[in-house]
C-alpha positions as CSV (number, residue, x, y, z in Angstrom):
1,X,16.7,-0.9,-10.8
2,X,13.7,-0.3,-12.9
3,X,12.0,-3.8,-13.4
4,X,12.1,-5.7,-16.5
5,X,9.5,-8.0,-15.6
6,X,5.9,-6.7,-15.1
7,X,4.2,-7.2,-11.5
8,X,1.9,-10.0,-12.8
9,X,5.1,-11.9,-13.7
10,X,6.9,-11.5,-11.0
11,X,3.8,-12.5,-8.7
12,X,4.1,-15.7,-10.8
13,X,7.2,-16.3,-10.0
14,X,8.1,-14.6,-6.6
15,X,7.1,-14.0,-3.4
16,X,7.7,-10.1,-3.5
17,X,8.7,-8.2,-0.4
18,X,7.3,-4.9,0.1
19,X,8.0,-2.0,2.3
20,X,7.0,-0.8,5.9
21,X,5.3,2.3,7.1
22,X,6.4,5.2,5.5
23,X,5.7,7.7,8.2
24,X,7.5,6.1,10.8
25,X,10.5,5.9,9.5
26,X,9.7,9.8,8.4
27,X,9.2,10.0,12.1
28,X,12.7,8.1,12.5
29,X,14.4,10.5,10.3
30,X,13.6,13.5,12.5
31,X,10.6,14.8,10.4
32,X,7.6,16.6,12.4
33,X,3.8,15.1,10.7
34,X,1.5,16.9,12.7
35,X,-0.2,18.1,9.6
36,X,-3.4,17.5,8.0
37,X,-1.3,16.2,4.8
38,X,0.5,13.9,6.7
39,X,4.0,12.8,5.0
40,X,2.4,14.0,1.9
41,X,3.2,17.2,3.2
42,X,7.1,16.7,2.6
43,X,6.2,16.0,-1.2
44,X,6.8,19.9,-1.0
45,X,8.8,20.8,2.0
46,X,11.2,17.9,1.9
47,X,11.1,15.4,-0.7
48,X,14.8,14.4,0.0
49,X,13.5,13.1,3.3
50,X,10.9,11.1,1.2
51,X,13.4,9.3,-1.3
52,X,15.8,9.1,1.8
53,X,12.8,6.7,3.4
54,X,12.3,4.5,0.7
55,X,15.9,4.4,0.1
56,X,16.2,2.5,3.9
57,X,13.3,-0.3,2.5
58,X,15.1,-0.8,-0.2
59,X,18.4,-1.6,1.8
60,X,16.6,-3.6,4.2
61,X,14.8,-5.7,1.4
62,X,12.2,-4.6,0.2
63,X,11.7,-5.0,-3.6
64,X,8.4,-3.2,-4.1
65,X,8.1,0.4,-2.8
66,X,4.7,2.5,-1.7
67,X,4.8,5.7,-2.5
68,X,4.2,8.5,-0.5
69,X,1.0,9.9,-1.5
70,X,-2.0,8.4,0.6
71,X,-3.1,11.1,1.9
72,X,-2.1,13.5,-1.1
73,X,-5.3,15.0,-2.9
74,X,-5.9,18.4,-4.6
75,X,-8.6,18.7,-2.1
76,X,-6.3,18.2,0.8
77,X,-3.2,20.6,-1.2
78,X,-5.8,22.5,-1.7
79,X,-6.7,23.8,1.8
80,X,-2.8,24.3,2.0
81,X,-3.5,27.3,-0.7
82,X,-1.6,24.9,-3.0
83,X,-3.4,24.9,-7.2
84,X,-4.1,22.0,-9.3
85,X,-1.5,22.2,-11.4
86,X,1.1,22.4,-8.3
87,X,-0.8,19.5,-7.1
88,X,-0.6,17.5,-10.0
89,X,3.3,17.8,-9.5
90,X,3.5,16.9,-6.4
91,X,1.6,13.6,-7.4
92,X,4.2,12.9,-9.9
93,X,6.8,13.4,-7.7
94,X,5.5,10.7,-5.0
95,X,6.2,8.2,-8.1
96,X,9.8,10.0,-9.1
97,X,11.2,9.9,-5.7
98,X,10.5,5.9,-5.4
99,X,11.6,5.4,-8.7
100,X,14.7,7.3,-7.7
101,X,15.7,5.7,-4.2
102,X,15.2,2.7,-6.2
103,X,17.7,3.5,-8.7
104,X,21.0,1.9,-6.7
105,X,20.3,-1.7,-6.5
106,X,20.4,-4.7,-9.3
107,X,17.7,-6.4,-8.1
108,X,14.1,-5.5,-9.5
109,X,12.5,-3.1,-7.5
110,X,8.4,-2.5,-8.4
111,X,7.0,1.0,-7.7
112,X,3.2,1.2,-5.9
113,X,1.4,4.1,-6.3
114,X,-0.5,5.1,-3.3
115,X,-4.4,5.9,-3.4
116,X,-6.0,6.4,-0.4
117,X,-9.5,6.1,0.6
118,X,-11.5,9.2,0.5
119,X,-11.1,9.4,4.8
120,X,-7.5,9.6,4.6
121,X,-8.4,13.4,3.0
122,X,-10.3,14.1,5.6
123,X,-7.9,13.1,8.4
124,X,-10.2,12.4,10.8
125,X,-9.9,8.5,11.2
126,X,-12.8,8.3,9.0
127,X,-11.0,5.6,7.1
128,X,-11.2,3.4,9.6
129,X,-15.0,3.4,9.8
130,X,-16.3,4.1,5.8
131,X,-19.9,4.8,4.9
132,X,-19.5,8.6,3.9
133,X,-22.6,9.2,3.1
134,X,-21.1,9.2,-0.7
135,X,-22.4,7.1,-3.5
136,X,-20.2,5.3,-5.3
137,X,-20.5,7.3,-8.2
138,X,-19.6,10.6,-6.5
139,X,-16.4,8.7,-4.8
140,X,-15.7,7.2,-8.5
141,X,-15.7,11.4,-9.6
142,X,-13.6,12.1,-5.9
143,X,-11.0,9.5,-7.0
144,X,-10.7,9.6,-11.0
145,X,-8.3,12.8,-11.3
146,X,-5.6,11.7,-8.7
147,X,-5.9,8.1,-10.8
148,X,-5.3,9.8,-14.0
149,X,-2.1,11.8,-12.6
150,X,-0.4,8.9,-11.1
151,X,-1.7,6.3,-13.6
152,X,0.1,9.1,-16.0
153,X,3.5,9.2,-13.9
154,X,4.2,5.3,-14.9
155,X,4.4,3.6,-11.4
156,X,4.2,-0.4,-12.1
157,X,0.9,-1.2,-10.1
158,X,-1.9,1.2,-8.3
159,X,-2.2,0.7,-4.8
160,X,-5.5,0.8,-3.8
161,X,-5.3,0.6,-0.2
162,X,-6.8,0.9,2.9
163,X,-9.9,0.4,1.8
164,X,-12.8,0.3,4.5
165,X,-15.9,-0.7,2.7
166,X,-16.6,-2.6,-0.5
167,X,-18.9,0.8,-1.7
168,X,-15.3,2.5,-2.0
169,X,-13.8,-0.7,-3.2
170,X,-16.1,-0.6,-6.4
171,X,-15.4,3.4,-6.7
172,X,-11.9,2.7,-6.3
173,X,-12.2,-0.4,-9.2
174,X,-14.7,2.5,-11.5
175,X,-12.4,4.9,-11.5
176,X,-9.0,2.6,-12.2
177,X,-10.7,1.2,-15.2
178,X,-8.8,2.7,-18.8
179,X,-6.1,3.7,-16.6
180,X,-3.7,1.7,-18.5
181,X,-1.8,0.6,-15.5
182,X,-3.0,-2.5,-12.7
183,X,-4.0,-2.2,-9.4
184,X,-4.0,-4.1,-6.4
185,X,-7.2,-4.0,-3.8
186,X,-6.1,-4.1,-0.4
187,X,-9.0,-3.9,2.5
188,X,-8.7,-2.5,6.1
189,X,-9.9,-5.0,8.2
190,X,-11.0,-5.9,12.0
191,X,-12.0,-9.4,13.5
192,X,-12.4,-11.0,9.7
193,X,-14.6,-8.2,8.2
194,X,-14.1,-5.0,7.0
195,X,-14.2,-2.2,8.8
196,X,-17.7,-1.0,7.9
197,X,-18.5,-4.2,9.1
198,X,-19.3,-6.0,6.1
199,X,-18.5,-9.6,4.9
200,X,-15.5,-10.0,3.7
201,X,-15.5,-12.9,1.5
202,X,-18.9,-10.4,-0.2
203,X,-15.7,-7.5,0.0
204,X,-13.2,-9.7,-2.0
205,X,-15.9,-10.3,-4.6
206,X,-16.2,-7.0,-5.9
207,X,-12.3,-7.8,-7.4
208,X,-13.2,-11.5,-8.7
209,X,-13.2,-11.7,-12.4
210,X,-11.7,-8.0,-13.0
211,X,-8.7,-8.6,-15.2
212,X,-7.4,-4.8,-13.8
213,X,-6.4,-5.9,-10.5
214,X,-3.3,-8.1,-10.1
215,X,-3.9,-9.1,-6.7
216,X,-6.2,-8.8,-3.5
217,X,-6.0,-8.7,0.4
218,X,-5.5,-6.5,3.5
219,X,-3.5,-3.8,5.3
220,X,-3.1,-1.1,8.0
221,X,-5.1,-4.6,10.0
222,X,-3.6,-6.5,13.6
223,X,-1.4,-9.2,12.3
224,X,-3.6,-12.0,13.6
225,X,-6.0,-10.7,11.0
226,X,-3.8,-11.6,8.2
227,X,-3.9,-14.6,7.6
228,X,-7.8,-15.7,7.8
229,X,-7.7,-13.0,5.2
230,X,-5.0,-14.0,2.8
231,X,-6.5,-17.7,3.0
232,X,-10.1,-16.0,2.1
233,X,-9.0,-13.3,-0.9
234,X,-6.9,-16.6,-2.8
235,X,-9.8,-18.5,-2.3
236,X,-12.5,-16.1,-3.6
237,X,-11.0,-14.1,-6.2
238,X,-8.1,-16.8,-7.8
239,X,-6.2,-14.0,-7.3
240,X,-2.6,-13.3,-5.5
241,X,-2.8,-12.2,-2.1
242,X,-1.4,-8.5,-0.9
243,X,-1.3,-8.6,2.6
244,X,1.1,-5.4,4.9
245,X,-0.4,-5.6,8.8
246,X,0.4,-3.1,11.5
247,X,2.9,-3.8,14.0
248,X,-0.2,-4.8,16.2
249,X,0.1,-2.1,18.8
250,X,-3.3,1.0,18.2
251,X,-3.2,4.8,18.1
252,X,-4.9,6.6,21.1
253,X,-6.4,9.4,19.7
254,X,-7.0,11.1,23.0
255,X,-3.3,10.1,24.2
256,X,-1.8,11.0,21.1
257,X,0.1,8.3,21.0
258,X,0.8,4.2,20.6
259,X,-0.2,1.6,22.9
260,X,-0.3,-2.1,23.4
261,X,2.4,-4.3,22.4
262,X,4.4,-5.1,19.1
263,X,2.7,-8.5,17.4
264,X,4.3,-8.3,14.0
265,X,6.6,-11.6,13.7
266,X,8.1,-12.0,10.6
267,X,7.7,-16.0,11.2
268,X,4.2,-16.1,10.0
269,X,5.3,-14.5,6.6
270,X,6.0,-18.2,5.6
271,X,2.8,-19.4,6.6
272,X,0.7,-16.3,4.5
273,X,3.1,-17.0,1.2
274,X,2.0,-20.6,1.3
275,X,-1.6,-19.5,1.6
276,X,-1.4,-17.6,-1.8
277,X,0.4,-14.4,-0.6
278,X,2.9,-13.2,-2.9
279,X,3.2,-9.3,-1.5
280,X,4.0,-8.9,1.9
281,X,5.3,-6.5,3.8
282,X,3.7,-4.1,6.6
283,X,2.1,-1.2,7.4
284,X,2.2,1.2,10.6
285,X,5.0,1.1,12.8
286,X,6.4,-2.1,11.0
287,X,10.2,-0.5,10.2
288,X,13.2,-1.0,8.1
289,X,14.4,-3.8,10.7
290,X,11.5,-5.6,10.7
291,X,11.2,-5.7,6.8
292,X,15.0,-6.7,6.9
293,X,14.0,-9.6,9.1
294,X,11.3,-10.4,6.8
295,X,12.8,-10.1,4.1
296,X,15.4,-13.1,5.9
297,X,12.5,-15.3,6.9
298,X,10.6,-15.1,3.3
299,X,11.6,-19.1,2.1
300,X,11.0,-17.9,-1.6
301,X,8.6,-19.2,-4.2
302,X,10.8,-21.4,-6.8
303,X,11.2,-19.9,-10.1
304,X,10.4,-20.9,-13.3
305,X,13.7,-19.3,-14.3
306,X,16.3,-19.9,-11.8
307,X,17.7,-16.9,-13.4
308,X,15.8,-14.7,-12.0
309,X,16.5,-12.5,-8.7
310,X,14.0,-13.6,-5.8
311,X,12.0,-11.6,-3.8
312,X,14.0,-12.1,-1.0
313,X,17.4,-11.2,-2.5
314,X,19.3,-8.7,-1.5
């Protein structure tokens, strides 16, 4: 159901499961991404398939839903031949369809607006290494109109996410601002800093202090990653901690596709909750099963009103 509490409360109450990678369980549901739009692609061509993934978090657990529009920009719809205002539709939709697979439970379910970094339009991996080139006012201008259209489309918190470098973070936090909804400021990380390299304790900093953004961490990251993280954005920024790894296993490029082995235990959920996590969920590869087990392990933070659902109901 729609929430009647507002993500801020919740955190204060809850720990808060979220989802697992949307595009595998696309993947799992028979749909073909090889396309420069990714799953964002089936905002047009198959938005059932869309609500029908969210719809299989939601029965395993989860209680806050991403949506499906990372790697949905009007630059990228664009090249498809598809106009702003189309586009601009298709944005809304990423928000309707989570609201919608949402709809059939009693518990509170949160809705989390996707915004990818600026490399997930390019689709070239370029996500995972930052530094465009761009300053941070021109990725401020890149980011501002997809803000407005979701921010418009009344999802409960902005995901900012996957985030490589703290130039992005601050163009991600620039645009946000007079949105009218909050965000949440979630890093890309690799061996404690992010993945441009920089210091991540200097990375958290750029949220510290900005009443916009409800809470702070990593994702898309290996899950030994996580918790040095989680420990490090509570401890900088005051702030909750979001934290959604990978599965631990890494995409061959040249292969085309997934190697090493699966290092996502739901076991060490406990141990990042009591660090000051209070989303967590995961990213690539991480299914409905896994969030289900997660969802089991989660020992949940105690109310202040007994009354109200856990995180980890279901």
């Amino acid at each position: 159901m729609k929430p009647v509490r507002t993500l801020a409360e919740a955190l204060g109450q809850d720990v808060l499961v979220l989802d697992g990678g949307l595009s595998n369980q696309l993947e799992a549901q028979g749909c073909d991404l090889s396309d420069a739009l990714w799953s964002a692609r089936l905002l047009a061509d198959g938005p059932e398939q869309i609500e029908a993934a969210h719809a299989a978090y939601v029965r395993a657990g989860a209680r806050v839903l991403i949506t499906s529009g990372y790697q949905a920009t009007f630059e990228g719809f664009a090249r498809r031949g598809i106009g702003r205002d189309e586009a601009a539709r298709l944005l809304t939709r990423c928000v309707e369809l989570a609201r919608a697979a949402a709809g059939g439970v009693r518990e509170e379910v949160w809705v989390a607006a996707s915004v990818g970094p600026y490399g997930a339009m390019l689709a070239d991996g370029s996500e995972y290494r930052g530094r465009y080139g761009l300053s941070v006012r021109q990725l401020a201008e890149f980011h501002r109109p997809r803000i407005e259209v979701l921010a418009a489309a009344e999802p409960d918190v902005l995901a900012l996410e996957t985030v490589p470098d703290t130039e992005e973070a601050e163009a991600l936090l620039r645009a946000a601002q007079g949105c009218g909804v909050p965000v949440w400021l979630s890093y890309t990380v690799e061996g404690g800093r992010t993945r441009a390299g920089q210091d991540l304790a200097e990375a958290f900093a750029v949220a510290a202090g900005n009443d916009l953004v409800t809470a702070v961490g990593v994702n898309c990251c290996d899950p030994a990653d996580a918790g040095p993280a989680v420990e490090l954005a509570v401890d900088v920024t005051g702030k909750p901690a979001v934290v959604y790894p990978n599965s631990g296993e890494r995409w061959d490029a040249r292969a085309r596709g997934w190697r090493g082995d699966v290092a996502f235990d739901p076991a060490r959920a406990d141990g990042w909750a009591a660090a000051g996590a209070r989303l967590i969920g995961g990213c690539c590869r991480v299914g409905p099963a896994t969030i289900a087990s997660l969802a089991t392990t989660l020992t949940p933070t105690p109310a202040d009103d007994p009354g109200h659902p856990t995180g980890t109901s279901g």
